[in-house]
C-alpha positions in Angstrom: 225.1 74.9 37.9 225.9 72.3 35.6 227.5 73.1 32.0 224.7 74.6 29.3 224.1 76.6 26.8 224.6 80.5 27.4 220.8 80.8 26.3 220.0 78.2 28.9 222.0 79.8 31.7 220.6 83.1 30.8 217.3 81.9 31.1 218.0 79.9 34.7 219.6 83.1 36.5 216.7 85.3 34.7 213.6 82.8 36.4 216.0 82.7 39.7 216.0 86.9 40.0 212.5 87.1 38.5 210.9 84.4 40.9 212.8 86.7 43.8 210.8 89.7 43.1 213.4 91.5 40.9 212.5 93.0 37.4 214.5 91.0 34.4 214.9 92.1 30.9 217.9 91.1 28.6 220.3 94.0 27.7 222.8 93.1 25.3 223.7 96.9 24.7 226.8 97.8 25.8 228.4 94.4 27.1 232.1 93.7 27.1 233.4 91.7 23.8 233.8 88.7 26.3 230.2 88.5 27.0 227.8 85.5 25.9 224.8 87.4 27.2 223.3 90.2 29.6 220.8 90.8 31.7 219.1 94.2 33.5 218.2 93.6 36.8 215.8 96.1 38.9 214.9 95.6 42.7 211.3 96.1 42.7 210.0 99.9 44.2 210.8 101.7 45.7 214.1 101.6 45.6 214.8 100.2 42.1 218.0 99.6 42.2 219.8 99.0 38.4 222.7 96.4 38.3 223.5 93.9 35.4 224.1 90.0 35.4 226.6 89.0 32.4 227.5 86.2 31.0 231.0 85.6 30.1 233.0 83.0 27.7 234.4 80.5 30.0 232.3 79.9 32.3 232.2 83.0 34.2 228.9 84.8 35.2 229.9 88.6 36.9 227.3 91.0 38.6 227.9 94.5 38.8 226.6 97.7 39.6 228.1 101.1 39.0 227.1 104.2 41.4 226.8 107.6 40.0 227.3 110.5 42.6 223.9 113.1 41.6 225.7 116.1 40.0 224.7 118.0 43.1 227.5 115.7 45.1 229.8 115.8 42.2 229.7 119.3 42.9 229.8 119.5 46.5 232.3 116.4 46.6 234.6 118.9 44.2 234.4 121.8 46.1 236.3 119.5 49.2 239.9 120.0 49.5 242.5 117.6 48.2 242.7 115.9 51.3 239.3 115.4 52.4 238.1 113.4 48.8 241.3 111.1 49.6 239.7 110.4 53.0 236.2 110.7 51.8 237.4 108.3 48.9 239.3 106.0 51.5 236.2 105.6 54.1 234.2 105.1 50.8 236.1 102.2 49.9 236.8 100.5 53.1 232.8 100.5 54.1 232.0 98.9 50.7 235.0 96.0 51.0 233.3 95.3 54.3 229.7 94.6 52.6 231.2 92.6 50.0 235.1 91.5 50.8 235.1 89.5 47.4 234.2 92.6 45.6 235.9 94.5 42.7 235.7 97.5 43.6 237.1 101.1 41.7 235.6 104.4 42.0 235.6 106.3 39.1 237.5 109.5 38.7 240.5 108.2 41.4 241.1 108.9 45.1 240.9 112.7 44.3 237.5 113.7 42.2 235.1 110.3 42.9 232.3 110.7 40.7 231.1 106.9 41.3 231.6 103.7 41.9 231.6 100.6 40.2 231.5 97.3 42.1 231.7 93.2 40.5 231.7 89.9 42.1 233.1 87.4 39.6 231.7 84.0 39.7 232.6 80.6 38.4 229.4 78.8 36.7 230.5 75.7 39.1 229.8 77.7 42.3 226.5 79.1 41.1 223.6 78.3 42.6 220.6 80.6 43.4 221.1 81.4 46.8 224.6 82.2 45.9 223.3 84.6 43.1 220.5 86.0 45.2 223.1 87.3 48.2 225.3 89.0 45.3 222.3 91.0 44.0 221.7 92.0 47.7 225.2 92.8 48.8 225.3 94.9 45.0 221.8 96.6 46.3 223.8 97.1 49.8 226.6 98.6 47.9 224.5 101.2 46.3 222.9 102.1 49.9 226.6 102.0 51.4 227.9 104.9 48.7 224.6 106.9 48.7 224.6 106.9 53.0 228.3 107.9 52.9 227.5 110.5 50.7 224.6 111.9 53.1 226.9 111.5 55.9 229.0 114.0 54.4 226.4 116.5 53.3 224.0 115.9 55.5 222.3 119.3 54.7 221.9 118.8 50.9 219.0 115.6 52.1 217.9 117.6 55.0 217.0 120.4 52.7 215.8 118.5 49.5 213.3 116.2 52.0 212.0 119.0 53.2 210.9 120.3 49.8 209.6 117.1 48.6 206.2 115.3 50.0 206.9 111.6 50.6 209.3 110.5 53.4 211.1 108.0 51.6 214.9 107.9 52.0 215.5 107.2 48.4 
């Protein structure tokens, strides 16, 4: 992408995601004091998938998406002992640097009381294009998948129970 105004950029990346299928709005609450500009981005439903597109001084464009654990699997994931949320934590980790390997990557609360995870891909405006920025979004959406299946892989009873209360057979 070839140097322009923030506003400009903003408005490329927000027809690329938008011509793509994904919901765009701007969201200028809540960016970092580096920021130039923001943008909420939501896969279309089912799913709908929150992350955010910024736009940083210097060039820089970073996508991220942070994970919340529901406060049921806070709960459950606290009631583990000490050694289990380090490997929990650790498995966690390693299955999300293998869907993205040029992620930043931290889950919140440390090795010991994960409460969610927060992943970035940090992009210089030179090596943007839209098929660049389209795979980001997606391995972002695969990240949220990756930390929700880990966390039905280890309670496996907490979604076998809650589907069978609810109607629809979605996953999500």
């Amino acid at each position: 992408m070839r140097t322009l105004a923030p506003q400009s950029k903003r408005d490329i990346i927000a027809g690329w995601l938008s011509s793509a299928g994904y919901l765009v709005t701007s969201s200028n609450t809540g960016l970092p004091s580096a920021a130039n500009w923001g943008l909420l981005v939501t896969t279309p439903p089912p799913m709908q998938v929150k992350l955010r597109v910024i736009g940083l001084r210097g060039d820089k464009i970073t996508c991220n998406i942070a994970v919340s654990f529901s406060p049921r699997h806070r709960e459950l994931v606290e009631k583990l002992g000490t050694e289990e949320k380090v490997k929990f934590s650790s498995e966690l980790m390693l299955k999300l640097l293998g869907i993205c390997p040029h992620c930043r990557i931290a889950i919140q609360g440390g090795l010991q009381a994960p409460q969610a995870v927060i992943a970035e891909i940090l992009l210089d405006e030179g090596e943007l294009t839209k098929q660049r920025l389209l795979d980001d979004v997606a391995r972002l959406v695969n990240i949220f998948l990756a930390v929700n299946s880990m966390l039905w892989s280890l309670f496996p009873r907490e979604h076998t129970v809650r589907q069978k209360k609810e109607e629809t057979p979605s996953f999500m």
